[in-house]
N, C-alpha and C positions, 0 to 999 in steps of 0.2 A: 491289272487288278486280279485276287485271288478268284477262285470260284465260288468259295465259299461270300466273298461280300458281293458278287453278281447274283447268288442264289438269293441270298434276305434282300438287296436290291429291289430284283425281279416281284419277290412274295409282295413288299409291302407297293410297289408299283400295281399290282393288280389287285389289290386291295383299295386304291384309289379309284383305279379305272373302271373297277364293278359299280362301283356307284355312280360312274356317270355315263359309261357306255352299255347298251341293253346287251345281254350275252344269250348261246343260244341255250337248251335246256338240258343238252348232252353237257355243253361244256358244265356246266350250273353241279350235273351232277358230280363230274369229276372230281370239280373244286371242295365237293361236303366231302366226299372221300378223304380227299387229303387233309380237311381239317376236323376229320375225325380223328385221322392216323394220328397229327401232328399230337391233338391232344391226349390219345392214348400213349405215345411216346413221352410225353413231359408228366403223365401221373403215374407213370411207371419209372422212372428217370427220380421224379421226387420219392416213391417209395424204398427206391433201393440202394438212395446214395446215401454214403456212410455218415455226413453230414451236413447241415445246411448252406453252409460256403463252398460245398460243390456244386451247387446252384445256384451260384453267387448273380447268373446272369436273370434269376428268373421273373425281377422286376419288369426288364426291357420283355422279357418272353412273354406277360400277361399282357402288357400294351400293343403288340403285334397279334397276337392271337385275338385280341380283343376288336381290335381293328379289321383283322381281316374277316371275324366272323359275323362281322355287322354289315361290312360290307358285300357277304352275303343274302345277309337278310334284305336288305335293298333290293339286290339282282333277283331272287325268287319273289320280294315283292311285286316286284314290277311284272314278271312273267306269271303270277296268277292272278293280277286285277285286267292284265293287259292280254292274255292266252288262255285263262282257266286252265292251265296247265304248267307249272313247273317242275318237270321233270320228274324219272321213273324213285330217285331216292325217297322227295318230298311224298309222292302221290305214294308210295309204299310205307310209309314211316306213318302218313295218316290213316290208312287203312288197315294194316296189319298191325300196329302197336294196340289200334283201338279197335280189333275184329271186326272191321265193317261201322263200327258202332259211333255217330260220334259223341252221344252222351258219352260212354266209354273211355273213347281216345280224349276228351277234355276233361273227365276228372283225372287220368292218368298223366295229362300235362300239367295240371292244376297242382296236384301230389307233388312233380319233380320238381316246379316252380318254389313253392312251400318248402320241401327239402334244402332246396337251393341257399333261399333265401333267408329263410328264417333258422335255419341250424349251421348249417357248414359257412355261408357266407357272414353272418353275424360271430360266430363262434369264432372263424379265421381273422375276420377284423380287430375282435378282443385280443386274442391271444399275440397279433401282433403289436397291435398298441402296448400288450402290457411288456413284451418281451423286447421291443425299442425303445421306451424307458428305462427298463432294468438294466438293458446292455449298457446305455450309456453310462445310469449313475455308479455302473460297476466297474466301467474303465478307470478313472484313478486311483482304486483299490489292486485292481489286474496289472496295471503300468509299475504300484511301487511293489508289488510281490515278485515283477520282474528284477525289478533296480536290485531287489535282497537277495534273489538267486543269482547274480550276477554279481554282487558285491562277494558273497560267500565260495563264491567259485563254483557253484552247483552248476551255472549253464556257460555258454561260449557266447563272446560279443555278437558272433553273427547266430547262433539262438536268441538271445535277447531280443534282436533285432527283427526274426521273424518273428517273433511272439509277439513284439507290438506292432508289426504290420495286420500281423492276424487280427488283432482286438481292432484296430482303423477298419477292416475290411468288417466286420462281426458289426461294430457299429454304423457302416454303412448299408449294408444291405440289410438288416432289421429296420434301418431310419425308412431306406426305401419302398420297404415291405410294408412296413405301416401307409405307404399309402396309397401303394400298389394294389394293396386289398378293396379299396373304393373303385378300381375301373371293373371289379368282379362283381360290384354290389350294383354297378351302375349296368352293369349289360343284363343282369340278372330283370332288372324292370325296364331296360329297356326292351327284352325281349318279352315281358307281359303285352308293354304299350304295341309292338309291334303285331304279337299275334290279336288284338284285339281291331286292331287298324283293317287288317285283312281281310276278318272276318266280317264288321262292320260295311267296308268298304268292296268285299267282293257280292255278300248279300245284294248289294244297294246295286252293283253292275249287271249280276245275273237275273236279277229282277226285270231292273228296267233299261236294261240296252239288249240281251241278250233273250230275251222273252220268255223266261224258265219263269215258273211259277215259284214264291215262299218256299216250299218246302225242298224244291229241286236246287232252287240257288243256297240253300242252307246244310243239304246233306254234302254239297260239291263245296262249298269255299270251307264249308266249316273244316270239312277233311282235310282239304289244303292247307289253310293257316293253323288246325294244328297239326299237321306234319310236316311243316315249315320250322312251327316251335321247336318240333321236339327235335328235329335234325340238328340247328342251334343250339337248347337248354343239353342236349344230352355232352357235347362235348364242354360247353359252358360249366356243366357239372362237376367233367372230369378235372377241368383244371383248377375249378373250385375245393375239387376234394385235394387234389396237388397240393393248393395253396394251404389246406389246413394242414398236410401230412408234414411239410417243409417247417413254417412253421413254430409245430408241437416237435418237431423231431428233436431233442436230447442228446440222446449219443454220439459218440462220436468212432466207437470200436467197432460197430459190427449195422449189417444191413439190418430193416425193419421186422423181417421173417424172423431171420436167429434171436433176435431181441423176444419179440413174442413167444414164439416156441418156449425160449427159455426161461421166461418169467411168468407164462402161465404155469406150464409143466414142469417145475423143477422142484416142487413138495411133494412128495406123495400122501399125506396127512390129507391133502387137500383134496386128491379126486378121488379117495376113501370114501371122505365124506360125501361128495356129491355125488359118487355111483351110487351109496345108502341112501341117500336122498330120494332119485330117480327112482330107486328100485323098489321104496316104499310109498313113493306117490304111486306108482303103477298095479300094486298091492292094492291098497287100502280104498283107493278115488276109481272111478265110475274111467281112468282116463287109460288109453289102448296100454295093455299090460306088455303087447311084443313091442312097442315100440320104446317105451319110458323103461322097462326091464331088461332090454339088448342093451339100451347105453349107459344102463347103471354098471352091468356087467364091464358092459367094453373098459369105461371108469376103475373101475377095481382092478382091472388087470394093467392097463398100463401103468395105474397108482404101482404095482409090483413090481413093472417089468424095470420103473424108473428108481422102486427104491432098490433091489440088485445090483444095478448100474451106478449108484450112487456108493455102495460097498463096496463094489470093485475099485471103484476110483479111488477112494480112500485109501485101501489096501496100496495099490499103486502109487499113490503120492507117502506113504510112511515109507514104502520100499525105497523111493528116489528119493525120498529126505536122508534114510541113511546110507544109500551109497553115495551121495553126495557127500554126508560127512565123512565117512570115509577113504573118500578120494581127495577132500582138504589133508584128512591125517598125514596119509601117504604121500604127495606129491607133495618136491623140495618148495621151500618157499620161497615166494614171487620178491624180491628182493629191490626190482626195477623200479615199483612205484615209492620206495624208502629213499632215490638216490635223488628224489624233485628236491628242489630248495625254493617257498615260495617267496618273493620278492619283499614282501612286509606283510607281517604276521605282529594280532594282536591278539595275546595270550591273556585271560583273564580267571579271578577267582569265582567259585561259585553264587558270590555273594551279588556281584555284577552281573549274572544272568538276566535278572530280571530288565535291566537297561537294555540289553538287547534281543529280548524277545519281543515280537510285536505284539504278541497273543499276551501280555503283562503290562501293554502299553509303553513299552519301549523303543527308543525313537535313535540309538542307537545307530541303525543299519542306516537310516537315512540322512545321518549326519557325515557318514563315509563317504556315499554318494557324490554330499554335498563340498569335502574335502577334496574329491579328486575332479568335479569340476571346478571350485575354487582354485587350484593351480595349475589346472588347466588354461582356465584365463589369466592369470598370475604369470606362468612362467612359461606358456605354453608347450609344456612338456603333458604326455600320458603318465599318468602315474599307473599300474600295475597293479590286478587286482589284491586288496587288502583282503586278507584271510581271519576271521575272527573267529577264535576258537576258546572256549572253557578248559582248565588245566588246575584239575585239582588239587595238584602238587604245590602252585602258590597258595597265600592265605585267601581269606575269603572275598576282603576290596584292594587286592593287590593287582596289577594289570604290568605287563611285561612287552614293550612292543620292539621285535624282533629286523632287522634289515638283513636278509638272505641266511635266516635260518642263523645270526649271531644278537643277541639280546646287546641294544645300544642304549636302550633307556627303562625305566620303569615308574609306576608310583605306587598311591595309595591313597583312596576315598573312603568315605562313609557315606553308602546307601540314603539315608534318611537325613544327611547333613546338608549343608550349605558352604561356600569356603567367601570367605569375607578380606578382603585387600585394601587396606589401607592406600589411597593415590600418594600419600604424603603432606596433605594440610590437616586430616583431620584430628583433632587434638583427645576426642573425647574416646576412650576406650570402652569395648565390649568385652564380655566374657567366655570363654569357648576356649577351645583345644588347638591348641599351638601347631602349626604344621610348617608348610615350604608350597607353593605355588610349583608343583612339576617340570612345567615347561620353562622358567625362568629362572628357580629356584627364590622366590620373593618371598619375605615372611608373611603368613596368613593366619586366621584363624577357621577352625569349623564352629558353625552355630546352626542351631535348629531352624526347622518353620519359623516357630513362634518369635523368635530374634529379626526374621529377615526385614519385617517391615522396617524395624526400629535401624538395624547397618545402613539400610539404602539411604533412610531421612538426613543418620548423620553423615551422610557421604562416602560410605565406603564402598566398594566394588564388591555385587554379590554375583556367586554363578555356580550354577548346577554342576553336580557330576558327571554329568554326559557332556556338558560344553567344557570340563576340565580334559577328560581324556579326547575331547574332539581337537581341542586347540595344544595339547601334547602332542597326537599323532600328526595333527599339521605343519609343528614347527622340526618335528623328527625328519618327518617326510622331505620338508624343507631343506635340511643340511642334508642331506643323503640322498636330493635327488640326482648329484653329479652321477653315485654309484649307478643308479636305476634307470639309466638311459642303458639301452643295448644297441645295440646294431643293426638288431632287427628293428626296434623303436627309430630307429636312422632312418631306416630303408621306409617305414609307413611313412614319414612324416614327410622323406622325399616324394612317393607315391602320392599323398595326400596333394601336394602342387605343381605334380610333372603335367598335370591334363593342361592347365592354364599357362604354364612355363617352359615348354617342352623344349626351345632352344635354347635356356637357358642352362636345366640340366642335362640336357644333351653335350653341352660343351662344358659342363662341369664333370659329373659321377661318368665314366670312370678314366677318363680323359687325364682330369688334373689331378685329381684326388680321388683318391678308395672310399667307401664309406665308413673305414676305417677311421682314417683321418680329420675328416668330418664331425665324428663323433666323438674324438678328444678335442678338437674346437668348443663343441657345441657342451660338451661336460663342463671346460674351463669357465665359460659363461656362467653355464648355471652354479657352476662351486662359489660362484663370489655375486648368485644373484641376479643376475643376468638375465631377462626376457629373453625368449626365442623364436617369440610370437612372429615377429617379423621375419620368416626366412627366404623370401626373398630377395631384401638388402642385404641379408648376411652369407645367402649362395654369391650374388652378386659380386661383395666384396672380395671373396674366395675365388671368384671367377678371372676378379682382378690381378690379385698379387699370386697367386699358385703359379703363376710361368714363373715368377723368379724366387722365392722359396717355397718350402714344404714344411718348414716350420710351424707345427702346429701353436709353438706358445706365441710366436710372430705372427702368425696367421690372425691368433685369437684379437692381437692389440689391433692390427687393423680394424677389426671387426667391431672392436669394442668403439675407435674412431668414429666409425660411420656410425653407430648407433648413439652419436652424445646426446641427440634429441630426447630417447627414452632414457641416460641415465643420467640426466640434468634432471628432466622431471621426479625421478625418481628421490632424488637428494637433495633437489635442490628446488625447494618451493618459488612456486611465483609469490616477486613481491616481498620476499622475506630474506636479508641477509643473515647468510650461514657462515657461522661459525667451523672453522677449519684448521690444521695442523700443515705447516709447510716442512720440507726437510729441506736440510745445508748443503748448500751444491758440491759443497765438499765434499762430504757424506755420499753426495750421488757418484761424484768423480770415481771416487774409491770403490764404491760396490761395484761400476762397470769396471773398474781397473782388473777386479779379484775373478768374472766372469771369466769360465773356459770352457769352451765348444767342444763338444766329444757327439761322434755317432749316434750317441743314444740322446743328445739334450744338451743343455748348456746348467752348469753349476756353478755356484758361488763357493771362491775358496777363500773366504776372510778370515783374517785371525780372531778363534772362539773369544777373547777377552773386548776385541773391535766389536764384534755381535752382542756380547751382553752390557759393553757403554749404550751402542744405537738403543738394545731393547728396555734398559734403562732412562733413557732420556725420552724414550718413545711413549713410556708409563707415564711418567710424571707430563708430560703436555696433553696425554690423552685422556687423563684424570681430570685436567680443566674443563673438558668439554662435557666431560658425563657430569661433573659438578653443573652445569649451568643447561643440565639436561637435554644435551646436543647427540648428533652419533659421531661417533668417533671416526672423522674423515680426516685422512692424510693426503695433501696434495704433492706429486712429484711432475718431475719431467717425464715425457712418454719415453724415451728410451730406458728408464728406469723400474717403469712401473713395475714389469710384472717380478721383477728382479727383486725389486721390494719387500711384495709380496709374499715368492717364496720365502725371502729369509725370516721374515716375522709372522708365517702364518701357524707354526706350532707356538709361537709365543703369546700372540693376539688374536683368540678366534676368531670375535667379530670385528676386526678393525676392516674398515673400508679405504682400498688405496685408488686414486683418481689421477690418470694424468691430466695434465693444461689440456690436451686435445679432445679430450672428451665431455669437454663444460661447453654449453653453448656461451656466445658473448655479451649475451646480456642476462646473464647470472651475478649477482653481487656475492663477495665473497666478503670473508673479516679474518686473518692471520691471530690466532688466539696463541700462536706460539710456533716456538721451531726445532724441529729433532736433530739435534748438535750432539756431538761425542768429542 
């Protein structure tokens, strides 16, 4: 065990044990010592920390000090009903706070009880209740102002990431503080009921067991129970005042001293006026002239000494303003932050501002968010922060979204419009502004407000401009997430299940395979689609066949093998026969016939005239299937597939090619046709 947990140990063990075993009055005094110290320590500790979460612990600290200083109230009770004497602290604290007197010393306990209780202990209670509500209903406001600084590239994922631990901690200890404030409110009467108990109770002993007359047994306990109190109420105060300083405390830059200093004193207008003030109450009123006239004066002069200092400083910050700008002039320019390429950047016209400002009710930023976890669970890939930026060089609702700093798509909205999509049954037409659906290129129209009720009744698909450029940068993002894997994106996603996996990539990275490697596997998947969610089937399988190739586009078909689970489901609904395209085994013959293995990969050398029969024959049977609004799947033999692939994939973007090994077997299929040359 540390020292430090045998020392709080030991504290709240003798906190229990005063209340049940008698102590003697030396010790008795020791103990008020140190839990004076403690509480001078925690209200000087709350004054001067820079913020309230530096004192995150100070819940647990109120219920200890609360404990253990009750549990001295017990032990000096017990030794003034049972000794008429507890100790030289108590019997000083009654006598010398209250000069002999105890009228005296019990209105001046009576005051600090009052103080206690009615200002600082009430005041601390409020301001915590109202400041543990506030916090919390301010966390999902504080949570998405993260999500936008983090979207825009203002902070770093593990900034993000402290900042909402901070807000979890910020709303934990205010929760707690709210109610931590009640064991302050409770000692506060419980040390009324106490010193009443004593005095009540020591009257009634020195009376009648001890044979002191009324007034002997009244000067003697009264002194003692209240300097019992005040031994108690004074530190009970101190941490009272703790609890209000904690808190009300604000800042978060600087201690409480520099704070005040500087926002009392930093007008000089201000203690002008109040030196003239002083200086003519002390004139004009009956009230002492050396004393109201020294501090008008003292006022006026520091009002001067601080407005000087205030000149100077100014002078000084125009002087650093323009040597700074001067030393921009002069030094060559910094060329290093020009050479970043951000990973996907969406460039927008002025007119689009207002979509993603939040302060305009623009909801924009949060739909990015909601993009990059959306394929996240999709494809389980990280997508890369999106960069949104205004670029007044495009028109005003034109939007340009960029992959590594080269423009692959763009469009064009209207602010106050609506875009309206026919599904294809509906017969009745609207009227509005002819356009193209972005992401798909589908004919559309734009129409107003006032239209939209009427599209949606006749059945037409209606959708905002900000779900237009949301579902643009999703499907962009989509074809281009092969590009935006890196290698360093490798190496997290390995990291991300080496804890749980460790024998697994142990004998995989860097044994079998680089993470080089790996990550032309893991691109080829996602270029055609391909979950990655699952990577431990897919290190697995890699773990498998890497002793005897290193073929990454071989590697890939394994992979894709073991994963037919996910890409059956993907294609191939429960319960529903799909429609499919077979090719001619002939056709397969031949394309492996044309395959040649080089260093760098394997190529297909078919003859160009043989390529444009297959990607002819491949149109017209893939035309059946979009005709009867199917996706266009091609079934081959697995030694074929990827070979396939390559050769029709400048031809057919989104054609889907599946070998037999990657269907599960209780998938029903329907042959709609066969690609013959």
């Amino acid at each position: 065990m540390k020292k430090t947990d045998i020392g709080i140990g030991v504290y709240l063990l003798c906190a229990v044990v005063f209340m049940i075993i008698p102590i003697p009055s030396a010790l008795l005094d020791a103990m008020i010592a140190i839990n004076i110290s403690i509480a001078m320590i925690i209200l000087f500790n709350a004054l001067f920390s820079p913020e309230a979460l530096s004192m995150s612990s100070f819940p647990t600290l109120l219920l200890f000090t609360t404990i253990f200083r009750i549990s001295l109230n017990v032990s000096s009770t017990r030794l003034i009903l049972r000794d008429g004497f507890a100790g030289k602290v108590v019997e000083t604290f009654g006598s010398f706070v209250g000069s002999g007197d105890i009228i005296i010393g019990g209105i001046v306990f009576i005051i600090l009880l009052i103080v206690q209780f009615m200002v600082i202990n009430k005041g601390s209670e409020r301001v915590a209740e109202v400041t543990a509500r506030f916090t919390l209903d301010a966390m999902p406001g504080k949570q998405m102002a993260i999500d936008a600084d983090l979207n825009t590239g203002a902070i770093t994922d593990e900034q993000a990431k402290e900042r909402r631990q901070k807000i979890q901690d910020e709303s934990a200890f205010f929760g707690a503080m709210d109610g931590a404030t009640k064991y302050v409110k409770g000692d506060a009467i419980a040390g009324l009921i106490i010193t009443i108990v004593n005095i009540v109770g020591g009257i009634a002993i020195g009376s009648l067991r001890s044979g002191l007359d009324m007034s002997a047994a009244m000067d003697k306990y009264v002194t003692l129970s209240i300097g019992d109190g005040l031994v108690s109420q004074i530190p009970s105060l101190m941490i009272s005042l703790a609890t209000g300083v904690l808190v009300t405390k604000v800042s978060k830059e600087a201690d409480i001293g520099d704070i005040l200093v500087m926002q009392l004193f930093s007008i000089p207008k201000v203690l002008y006026i109040v030196g003239a003030a002083l200086t003519l109450l002390g004139i004009v009123t009956p009230l002492p002239i050396y004393i109201f006239g020294t501090y008008g004066v003292a006022f006026v002069l520091v009002g001067r000494k601080i407005s000087d200092k205030i000149g100077v400083k100014e002078i000084e910050q125009e002087t650093t303003e323009e040597e700074a700008t001067a030393e921009e002039i002069r030094r060559p320019e910094n060329v290093n932050a020009l050479l970043q390429v951000d990973p996907i950047e969406l460039e927008f016209g002025y007119g689009i501002i207002p979509l993603a400002d939040v302060n305009q009710g623009g909801d924009l930023l949060d739909r990015v968010v909601m993009i990059r976890r959306q394929i996240a669970l999709e494809l389980g890939c990280v997508v890369p922060i999106i960069r949104l930026r205004d670029n007044i060089q495009l028109n005003p609702n034109q939007y340009v979204i960029k992959i590594k700093g080269i423009p692959v798509s763009e469009g064009e909205i209207l602010f106050d419009h609506y875009m309206a999509m026919n599904p294809g049954y509906v017969e009745e037409e609207i009227t509005g502004i002819p356009t193209f659906e972005p992401s798909f290129q589908l004919p559309a129209i734009w129409i107003t407000e006032s239209q939209r009720e009427r599209a949606e009744s006749l059945g037409y698909t209606v959708v905002d401009p900000p779900s237009i450029i949301a579902t643009h940068l999703t499907e962009i993002i989509r074809r281009h997430i092969d590009e935006l894997l890196t290698r360093q994106d490798v190496q997290n996603l390995i990291n991300n299940i080496k804890d749980a996996n460790e024998t697994l990539i142990g004998e995989l990275v860097p044994k079998l395979l680089g993470v080089g490697e790996i990550q032309k596997v893991l691109q080829n998947l996602l270029r055609e689609g391909i979950s990655i969610r699952d990577l431990v089937s897919i290190f697995e399988t890699l773990a498998d066949y890497a002793p005897t190739t290193r073929d990454t586009d071989v590697l890939t078909e394994y992979v894709r093998q073991k994963l037919k689970a996910a890409i059956s489901n993907k294609y191939f609904p429960d319960n529903e026969t799909t429609g499919v395209v077979t090719l001619d085994p002939k056709i397969e013959q031949e394309i492996m016939g044309s395959v040649k293995q080089t260093e760098q990969g394997a190529y297909i050398t078919l003859d160009p005239e043989r390529t444009r029969a297959i990607i002819e024959s491949l149109n017209t049977e893939v035309s059946k299937l979009e005709e009867m609004g199917k996706n266009p799947i091609i079934i081959t033999s697995p030694i074929v597939r990827m070979y396939f692939k390559k050769l029709t994939g400048e031809y057919v973007k989104d054609l889907i090619v599946i070998s037999y090994n990657e269907i599960e077997s209780n998938v029903e299929l329907q042959s709609v046709g066969m690609v013959t040359a």
